[in-house]
N, C-alpha and C positions, 0 to 999 in steps of 0.2 A: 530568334531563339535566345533565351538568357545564356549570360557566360559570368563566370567568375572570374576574376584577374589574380594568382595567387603566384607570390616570389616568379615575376616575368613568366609565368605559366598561364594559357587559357583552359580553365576547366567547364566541360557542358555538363548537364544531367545525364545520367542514364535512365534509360525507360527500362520500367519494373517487369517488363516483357521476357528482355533479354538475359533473365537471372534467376534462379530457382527462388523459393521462398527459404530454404536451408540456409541458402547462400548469404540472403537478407540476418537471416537470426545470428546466423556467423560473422557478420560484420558490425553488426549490434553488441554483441555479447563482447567481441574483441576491443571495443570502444566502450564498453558502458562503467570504468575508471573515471571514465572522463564525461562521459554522458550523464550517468545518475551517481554521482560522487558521494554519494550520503546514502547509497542501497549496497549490498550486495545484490547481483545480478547472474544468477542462476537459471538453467535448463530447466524444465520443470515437466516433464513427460508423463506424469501421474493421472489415473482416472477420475475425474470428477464426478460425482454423481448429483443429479439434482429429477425437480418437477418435470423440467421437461428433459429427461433422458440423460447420457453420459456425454462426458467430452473431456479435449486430454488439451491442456493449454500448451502456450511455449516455452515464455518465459516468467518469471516471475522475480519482482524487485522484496528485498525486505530493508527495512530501514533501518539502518546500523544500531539504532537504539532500540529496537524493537517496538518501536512504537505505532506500526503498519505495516502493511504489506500487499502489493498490488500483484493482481492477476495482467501478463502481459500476452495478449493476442498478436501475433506477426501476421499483418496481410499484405497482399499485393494491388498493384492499382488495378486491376481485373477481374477483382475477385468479385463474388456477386454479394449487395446487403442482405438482403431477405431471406438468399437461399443458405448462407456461409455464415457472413460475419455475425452478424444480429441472433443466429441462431444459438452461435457460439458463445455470444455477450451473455446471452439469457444463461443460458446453460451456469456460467462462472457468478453470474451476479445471486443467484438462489443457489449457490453448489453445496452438499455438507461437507466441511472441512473436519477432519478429525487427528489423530493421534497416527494415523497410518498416513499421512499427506507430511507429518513434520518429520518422521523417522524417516522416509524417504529423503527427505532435504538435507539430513542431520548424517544419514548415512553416506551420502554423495559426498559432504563438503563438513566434515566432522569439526572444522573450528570454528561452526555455532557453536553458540550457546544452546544447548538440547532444551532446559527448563523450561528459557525465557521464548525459545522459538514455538515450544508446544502450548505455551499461556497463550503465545500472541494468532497462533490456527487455531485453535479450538475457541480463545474468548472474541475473536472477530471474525467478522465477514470483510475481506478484501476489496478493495477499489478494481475495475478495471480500465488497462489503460490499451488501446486500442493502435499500435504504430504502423503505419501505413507508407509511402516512398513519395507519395504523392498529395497535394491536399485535396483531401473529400467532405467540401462543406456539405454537402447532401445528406452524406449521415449522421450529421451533430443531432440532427433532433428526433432520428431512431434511435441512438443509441442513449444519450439522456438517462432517460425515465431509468435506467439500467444504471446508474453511477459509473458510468461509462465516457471516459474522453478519446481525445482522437489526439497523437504528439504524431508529429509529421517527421521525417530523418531521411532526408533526400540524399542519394547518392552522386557524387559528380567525378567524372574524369579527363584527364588530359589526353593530350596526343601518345605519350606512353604510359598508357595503362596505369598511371598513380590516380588515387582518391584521396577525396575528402567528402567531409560529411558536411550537411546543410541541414540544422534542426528550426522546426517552425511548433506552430501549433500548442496543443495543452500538454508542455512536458513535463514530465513527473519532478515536482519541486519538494526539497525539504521542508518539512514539517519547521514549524515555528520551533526555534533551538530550547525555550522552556517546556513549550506542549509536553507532558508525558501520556495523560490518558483520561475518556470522558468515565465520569462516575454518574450515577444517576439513583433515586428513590426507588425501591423495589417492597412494595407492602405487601407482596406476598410474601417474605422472608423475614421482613423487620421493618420495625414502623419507627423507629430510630434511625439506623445506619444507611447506608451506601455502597449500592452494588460497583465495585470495578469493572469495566470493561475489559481489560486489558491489564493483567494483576506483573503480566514480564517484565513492567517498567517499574516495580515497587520491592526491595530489599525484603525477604522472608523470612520480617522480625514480629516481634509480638502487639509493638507499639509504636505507631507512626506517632508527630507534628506536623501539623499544619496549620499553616496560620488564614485565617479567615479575616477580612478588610484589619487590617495590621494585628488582630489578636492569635497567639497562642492557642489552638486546642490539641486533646489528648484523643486520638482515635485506637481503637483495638483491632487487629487487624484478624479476620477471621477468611481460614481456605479450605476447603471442601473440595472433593472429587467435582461438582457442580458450579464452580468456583470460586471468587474473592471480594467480600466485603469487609467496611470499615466500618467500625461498630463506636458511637461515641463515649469517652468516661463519662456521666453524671446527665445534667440536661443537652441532647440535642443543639446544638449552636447553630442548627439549622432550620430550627424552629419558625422562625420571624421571616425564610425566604421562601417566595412561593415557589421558586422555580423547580423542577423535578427534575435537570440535569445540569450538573455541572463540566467544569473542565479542571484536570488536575493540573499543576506546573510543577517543575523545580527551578527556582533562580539562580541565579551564578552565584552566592555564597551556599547554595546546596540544601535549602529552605523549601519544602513542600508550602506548596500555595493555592487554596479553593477560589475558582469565580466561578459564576452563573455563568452559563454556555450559555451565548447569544443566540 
């Protein structure tokens, strides 16, 4: 059996048998400061609706800059793929996220940002991240297709009852510290501008800068009940790229910055 050796202590694992799944979320939640340092880590007990059917997640991470936000499933090593988990992934990975999913979150934990929290539900679909007590390479390649990972957060104890946590697996990591948000060509709308994805990580001014491979442009920044485009002054600076999505940045002097999403 593994052991850990920590300050003259021997610590084993616990088997995810011997513990409710509450218990599990409970000890996540109470650790996730430390865990996902760059989320808030929220209960998220709200109905999802999707294609196939309803489902109520656990937890869910949002990323201090609002730049994302992950749907988190708590399983147990016992639990069943096919019948449980997988069903659950689907559920979250096609869910509609609306305006009653962010007042729920904003009313529990009122020092979000209300605005930026409702830009970043409504203009994206969530990652799912799947934490589990155990590793289960078995289901990496059910759960996939689903933008779905698997972060592993083993529990381990001494002879009196003290823990520690043991993390493995695909854990939820900060976004690149420039990333703000992908924009992309939207010709049903405008054959010039660029739809935002994600309009919570952008000041709601009338005229952004950005600079495109070292130049200066002038964008118009347009927002609608349906959402947030950038509309260019004069010709298109986008003209000469064929790519149809981009990625936004801000760099550390505070400079909006366009590349071609690879």
């Amino acid at each position: 059996m593994s052991k850990i050796l920590h300050n003259d202590s021997w610590y084993s694992p616990v088997k995810s048998n011997s513990f409710y799944e509450k218990t599990y979320e409970d000890k996540i939640l109470e650790n996730s400061n430390l865990l996902f340092p760059n989320y808030f880590c929220f209960y998220f007990k709200k109905i999802v609706n999707s294609m196939w059917g309803p489902g109520i997640p656990d937890l869910v991470l949002i990323d201090k800059q609002y730049r994302e936000w992950i749907i988190v499933e708590v399983e147990l090593e016992h639990h069943n793929l096919q019948g449980d988990v997988e069903q659950q992934v689907k559920i979250f990975s096609t869910g509609k996220f609306g305006r009653s999913h962010a007042e729920y979150l904003f009313k529990k934990h009122p020092e979000l940002d209300f605005e930026k929290l409702l830009s970043l539900v409504i203009g994206t679909q969530p990652s799912i991240s799947v934490i589990v007590p155990i590793a289960k390479p078995s289901w990496w390649k059910n759960l996939l297709p689903y933008n779905a990972h698997i972060a592993v957060i083993e529990i381990w104890e001494n002879n009196i009852g003290k823990q520690l946590l043991r993390v493995n697996g695909d854990q939820p990591s900060a976004m690149d510290e420039e990333f703000l948000t992908r924009v992309f060509r939207d010709s049903d709308v405008t054959s010039k501008g660029l739809k935002v994805e994600n309009s919570a990580v952008l000041p709601d001014l009338p005229n952004v800068q950005i600079y495109i491979d070292g130049k200066v442009t002038l964008w118009r920044q347009v927002r609608t009940a349906s959402g947030c485009w950038l509309i260019p002054h004069g010709k298109p600076p986008i003209d000469d790229i064929d790519s149809r999505a981009f990625n936004l940045y801000l760099d550390s002097s505070g400079n909006y910055m366009l590349k071609e999403s690879n």
